[in-house]
Every structure is written in structure tokens, then in C-alpha cells.
C-alpha positions as CSV (number, residue, x, y, z in Angstrom):
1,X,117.9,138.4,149.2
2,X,118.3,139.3,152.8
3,X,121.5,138.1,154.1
4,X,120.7,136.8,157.5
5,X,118.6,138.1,160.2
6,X,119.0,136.5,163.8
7,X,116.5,134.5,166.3
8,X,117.8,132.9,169.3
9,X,116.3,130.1,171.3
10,X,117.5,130.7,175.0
11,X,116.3,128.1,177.4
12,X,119.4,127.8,179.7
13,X,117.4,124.7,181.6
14,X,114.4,124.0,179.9
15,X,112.2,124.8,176.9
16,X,108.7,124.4,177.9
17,X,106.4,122.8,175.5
18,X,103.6,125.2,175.1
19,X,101.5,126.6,172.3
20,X,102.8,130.1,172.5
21,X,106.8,128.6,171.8
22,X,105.3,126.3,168.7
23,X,103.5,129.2,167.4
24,X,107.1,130.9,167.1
25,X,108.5,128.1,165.6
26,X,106.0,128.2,163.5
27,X,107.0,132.1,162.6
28,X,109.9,130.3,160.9
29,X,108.1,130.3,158.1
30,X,109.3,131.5,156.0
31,X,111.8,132.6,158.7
32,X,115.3,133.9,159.2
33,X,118.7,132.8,157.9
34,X,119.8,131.4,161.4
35,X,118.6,129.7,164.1
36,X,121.2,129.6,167.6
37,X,119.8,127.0,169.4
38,X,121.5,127.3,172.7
39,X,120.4,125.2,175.0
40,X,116.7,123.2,174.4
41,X,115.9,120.4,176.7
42,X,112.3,118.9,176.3
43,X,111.5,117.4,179.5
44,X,108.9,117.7,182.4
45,X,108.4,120.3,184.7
46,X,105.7,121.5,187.5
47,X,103.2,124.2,186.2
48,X,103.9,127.8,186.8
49,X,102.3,131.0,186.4
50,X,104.7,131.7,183.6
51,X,105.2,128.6,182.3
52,X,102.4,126.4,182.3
53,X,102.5,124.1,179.3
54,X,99.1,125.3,177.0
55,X,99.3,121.6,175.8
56,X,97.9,118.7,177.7
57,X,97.9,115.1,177.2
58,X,94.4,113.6,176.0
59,X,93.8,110.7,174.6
60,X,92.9,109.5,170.7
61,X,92.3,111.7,167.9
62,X,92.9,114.5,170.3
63,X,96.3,113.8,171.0
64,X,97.0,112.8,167.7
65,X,95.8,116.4,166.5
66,X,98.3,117.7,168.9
67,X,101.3,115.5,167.8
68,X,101.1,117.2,164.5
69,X,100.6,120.6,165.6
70,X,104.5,120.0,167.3
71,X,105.5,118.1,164.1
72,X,104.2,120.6,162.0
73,X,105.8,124.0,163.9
74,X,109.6,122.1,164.0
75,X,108.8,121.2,160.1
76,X,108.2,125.2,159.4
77,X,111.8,125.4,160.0
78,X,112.3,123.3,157.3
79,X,109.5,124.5,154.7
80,X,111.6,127.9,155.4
81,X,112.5,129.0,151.4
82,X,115.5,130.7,152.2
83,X,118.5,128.7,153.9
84,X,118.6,128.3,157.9
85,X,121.6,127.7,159.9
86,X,121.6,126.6,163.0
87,X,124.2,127.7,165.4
88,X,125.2,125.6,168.6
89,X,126.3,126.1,171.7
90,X,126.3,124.6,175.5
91,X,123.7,121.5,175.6
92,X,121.3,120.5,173.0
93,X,119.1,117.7,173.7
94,X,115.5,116.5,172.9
95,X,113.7,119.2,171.0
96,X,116.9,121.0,170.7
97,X,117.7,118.6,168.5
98,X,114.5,118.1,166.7
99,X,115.0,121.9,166.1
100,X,118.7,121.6,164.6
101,X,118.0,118.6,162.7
102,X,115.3,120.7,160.7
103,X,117.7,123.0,160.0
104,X,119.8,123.2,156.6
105,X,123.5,124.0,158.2
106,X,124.5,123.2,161.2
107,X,127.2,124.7,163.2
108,X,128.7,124.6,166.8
109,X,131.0,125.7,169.5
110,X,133.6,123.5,170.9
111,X,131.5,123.7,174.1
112,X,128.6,122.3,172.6
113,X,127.4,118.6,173.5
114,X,123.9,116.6,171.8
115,X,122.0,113.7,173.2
116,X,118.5,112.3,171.9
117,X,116.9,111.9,175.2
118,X,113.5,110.3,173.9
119,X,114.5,107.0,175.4
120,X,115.8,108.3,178.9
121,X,112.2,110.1,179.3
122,X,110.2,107.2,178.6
123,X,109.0,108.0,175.0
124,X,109.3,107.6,171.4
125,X,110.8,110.8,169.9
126,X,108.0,112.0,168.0
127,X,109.3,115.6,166.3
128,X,111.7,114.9,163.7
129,X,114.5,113.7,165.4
130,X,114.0,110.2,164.5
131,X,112.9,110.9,160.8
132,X,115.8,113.4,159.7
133,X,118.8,112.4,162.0
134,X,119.3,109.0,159.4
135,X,119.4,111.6,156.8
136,X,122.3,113.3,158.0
137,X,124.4,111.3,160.2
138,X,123.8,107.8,158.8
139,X,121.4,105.3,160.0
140,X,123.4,103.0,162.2
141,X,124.9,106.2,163.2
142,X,121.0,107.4,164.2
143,X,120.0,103.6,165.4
144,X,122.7,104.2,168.2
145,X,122.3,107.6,169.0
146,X,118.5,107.1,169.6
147,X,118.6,104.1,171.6
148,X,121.5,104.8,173.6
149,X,121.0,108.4,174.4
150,X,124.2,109.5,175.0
151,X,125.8,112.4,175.0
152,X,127.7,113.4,171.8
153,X,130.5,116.1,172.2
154,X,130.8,118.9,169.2
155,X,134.2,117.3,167.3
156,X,132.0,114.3,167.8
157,X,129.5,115.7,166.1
158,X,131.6,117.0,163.6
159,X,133.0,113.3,163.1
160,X,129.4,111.8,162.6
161,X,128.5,114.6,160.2
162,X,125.7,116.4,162.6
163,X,127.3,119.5,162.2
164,X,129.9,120.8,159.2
165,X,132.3,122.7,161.9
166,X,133.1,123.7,165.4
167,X,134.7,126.7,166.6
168,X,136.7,127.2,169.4
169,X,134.0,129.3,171.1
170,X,130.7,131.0,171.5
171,X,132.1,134.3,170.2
172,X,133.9,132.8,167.4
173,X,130.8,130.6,166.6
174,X,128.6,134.0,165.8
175,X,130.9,135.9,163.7
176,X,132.2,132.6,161.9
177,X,127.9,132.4,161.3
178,X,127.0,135.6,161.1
179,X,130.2,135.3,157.3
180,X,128.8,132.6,156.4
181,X,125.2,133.4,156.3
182,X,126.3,137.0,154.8
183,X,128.2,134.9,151.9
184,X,125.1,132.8,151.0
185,X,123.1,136.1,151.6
186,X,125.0,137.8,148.4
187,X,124.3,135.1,146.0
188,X,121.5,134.9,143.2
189,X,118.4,134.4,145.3
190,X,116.9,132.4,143.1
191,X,119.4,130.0,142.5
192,X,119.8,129.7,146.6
193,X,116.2,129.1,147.5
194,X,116.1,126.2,144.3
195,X,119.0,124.9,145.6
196,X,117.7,124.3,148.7
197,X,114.3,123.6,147.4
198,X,115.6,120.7,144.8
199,X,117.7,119.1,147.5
200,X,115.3,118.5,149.9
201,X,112.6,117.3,147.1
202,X,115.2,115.0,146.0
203,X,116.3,113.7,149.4
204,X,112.8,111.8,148.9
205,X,113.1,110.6,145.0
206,X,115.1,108.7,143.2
207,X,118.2,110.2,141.2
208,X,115.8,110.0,138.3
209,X,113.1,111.4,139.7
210,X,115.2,114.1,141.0
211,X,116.7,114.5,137.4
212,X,112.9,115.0,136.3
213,X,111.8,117.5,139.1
214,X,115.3,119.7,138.8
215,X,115.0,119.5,134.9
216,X,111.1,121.0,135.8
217,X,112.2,123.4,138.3
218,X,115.2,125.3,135.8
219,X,113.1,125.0,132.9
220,X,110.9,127.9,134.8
221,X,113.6,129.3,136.4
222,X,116.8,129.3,134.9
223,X,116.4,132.0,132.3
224,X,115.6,134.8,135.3
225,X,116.8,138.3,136.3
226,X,119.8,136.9,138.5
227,X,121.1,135.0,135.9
228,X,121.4,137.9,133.9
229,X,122.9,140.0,136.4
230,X,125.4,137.3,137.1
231,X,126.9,137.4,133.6
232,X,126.8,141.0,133.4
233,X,128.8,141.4,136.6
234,X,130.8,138.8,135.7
235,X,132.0,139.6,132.2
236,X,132.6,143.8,134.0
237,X,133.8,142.3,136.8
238,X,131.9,143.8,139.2
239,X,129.5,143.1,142.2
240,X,125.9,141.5,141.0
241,X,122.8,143.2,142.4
242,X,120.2,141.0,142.8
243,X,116.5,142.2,143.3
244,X,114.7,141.1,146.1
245,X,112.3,137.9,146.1
């Protein structure tokens, strides 16, 4: 399993909204091992030769097709079979935050601050904020993060369980990433991507039904290669090499 490869989303004002920056989201899949979302802001902006948004408003089934083209590119990030971490720094608002909440880790620099900004621009947020942010923060927690659009410092964030740790800076945030993701990057491959796999499944279930779908799942996969290797290493105490997925 690869350890990590790096993409970076750098948008130091804005992130336009066109087809061509959904389409790379959408490359995500199945994508790399972290995702540093530095600064993504989705708001209006006049047309320019460079960035003129590819995606207009139109009305009915039309927009509605649209909708989950958006939906669909931030939801690659999740669909992504190995994990994806998302690392934080300076502002993240609007689809920034779609973007991190689609993510499996989350990360961020002291520096960092988060604010739901569908409410401020005059919309409902329609990308995955309002869908996973409940899921990992709580859902008073969401309720009042949503409708108040404020901004939420990094150790705040860190309180409220957005993100597992902050760092004291941007430098310290990519090498403390760049461990991490080479730690999950040296275990078993297939017991990482069903880990990941039988969490999210199970996020929708019931703890039976989870019980069911995980029983399912190891009943296929549990007598592989990597569990093998991890013995064997194990009992001659030495490193496990894992083939590739």
C-alpha cells in the first residue's frame, strides 16, 4: 500500500466553482492519502478569462443535475478506498469545509479557523456539509455551527471534535501529516481499506447490521496474504511486507 502521496488545494481567496476544479475532486477517486485544504472559500465572484465558473444557474431538472455533479465530486473524496487526511491551515470555510468533512482524518494548524458560511451567502449548504458535519461534531454541535456561521478557531475545533489535533504551525502540521500518513501507509492494506470501508457502511446501520456486514466482509477477507505476512513477521520479529492492492 502506498503510504501517502500529496495534493494541495490552494485558493488563498477563493475557490471558484467550475467544472474543471470538480473534475479534480473527482480525481480523488480513488485518490491520495492526504488532502491540505488551505484555504477554500465558496462564494461569488465576477467572471474572468481565467476563472469563469463553467457552471451556471438554470432552473429545474437542470440544476438539480448540476447539484449532484458538486455532490457527487466532494463524495469521491469519500468513496476514496484508501484513507485521506485532510490537513488545515489558514481559513476554511464553505466548500472548504464540505471538502474536509468528506475526509477520513482531519488535522490542523494552530492558525487555522472554520466557518459554515451557507447561511451568510443566502443559501442552504448543499455539498456535504450539512449531511456529515452531525456525524462528527455532534448534532447540536452542527445545528449551531450551520445557523450561526461563525467562525471556529483550530483548539476549538479540536474541542468540538472537527479535527483530532492541532499543531503549533504550518511546518509542523506537514511533517506531523506527512508520520502519520507514512504510519497508516505500513500497515496490512487490506485490513486498512476494510477498516475504513466497514466504518463508513456502518455509520449508516444499526450495530446489528453492522455486525452482519463486517462478519460478511472478513469472512472474504480475513484469511488473505497480509494476514499471513503479519504473523510471520511477527513471530521473526521483523518488518511485514505487504504486496500491493
Amino acid at each position: 500500500m502506498q503510504c501517502h502521496s500529496t495534493s494541495s488545494v490552494n485558493s488563498p481567496k477563493l475557490l471558484m466553482l467550475s467544472t474543471t476544479t470538480l473534475m479534480s475532486l473527482s480525481s480523488f477517486y480513488p485518490g491520495p492519502a492526504i488532502t491540505s485544504a488551505e484555504a477554500s472559500i465558496l462564494k461569488p465572484s465576477h467572471p474572468s478569462p481565467t476563472t469563469a465558473p463553467e457552471i451556471t444557474v438554470a432552473p429545474g431538472e437542470r440544476l438539480r443535475r448540476q447539484l449532484k455533479f458538486m455532490q457527487d465530486a466532494i463524495t469521491a473524496i469519500e468513496r476514496c478506498r484508501k484513507p485521506v487526511i485532510a490537513a488545515i491551515h489558514g481559513e476554511c470555510r464553505g466548500l472548504g469545509v464540505d471538502m474536509v468533512t468528506a475526509c477520513d482524518i482531519r488535522y490542523c494548524s494552530k492558525d487555522a479557523f472554520f466557518s459554515v458560511k451557507g447561511v451568510d451567502m443566502g443559501i442552504t449548504a448543499d455539498l456535504g456539509t450539512l449531511q456529515r458535519l452531525p456525524g462528527i461534531v455532534g448534532f447540536g454541535n452542527a445545528m449551531e455551527l450551520s445557523l450561526t456561521a461563525r467562525r471556529v478557531s483550530g483548539e476549538e475545533a479540536k474541542e468540538l471534535g472537527l479535527v483530532s489535533r492541532v499543531f503549533g504551525s504550518r511546518e509542523e502540521l506537514k511533517e506531523g501529516v506527512g508520520a502519520i500518513a507514512e504510519g497508516i501507509g505500513g500497515k496490512p492494506p487490506l485490513a486498512v481499506v476494510g477498516t475504513k470501508a466497514v466504518m463508513i457502511r456502518s455509520r449508516d446501520l444499526t450495530v446489528e447490521q453492522g455486525l452482519d456486514y463486517v462478519a460478511t466482509w472478513n469472512s472474504s477477507m480475513l484469511l488473505s496474504d497480509d494476514l499471513t505476512q503479519t504473523i510471520s513477521a511477527y513471530t521473526h520479529k521483523r518488518k511485514p511486507t505487504y504486496a500491493k492492492l
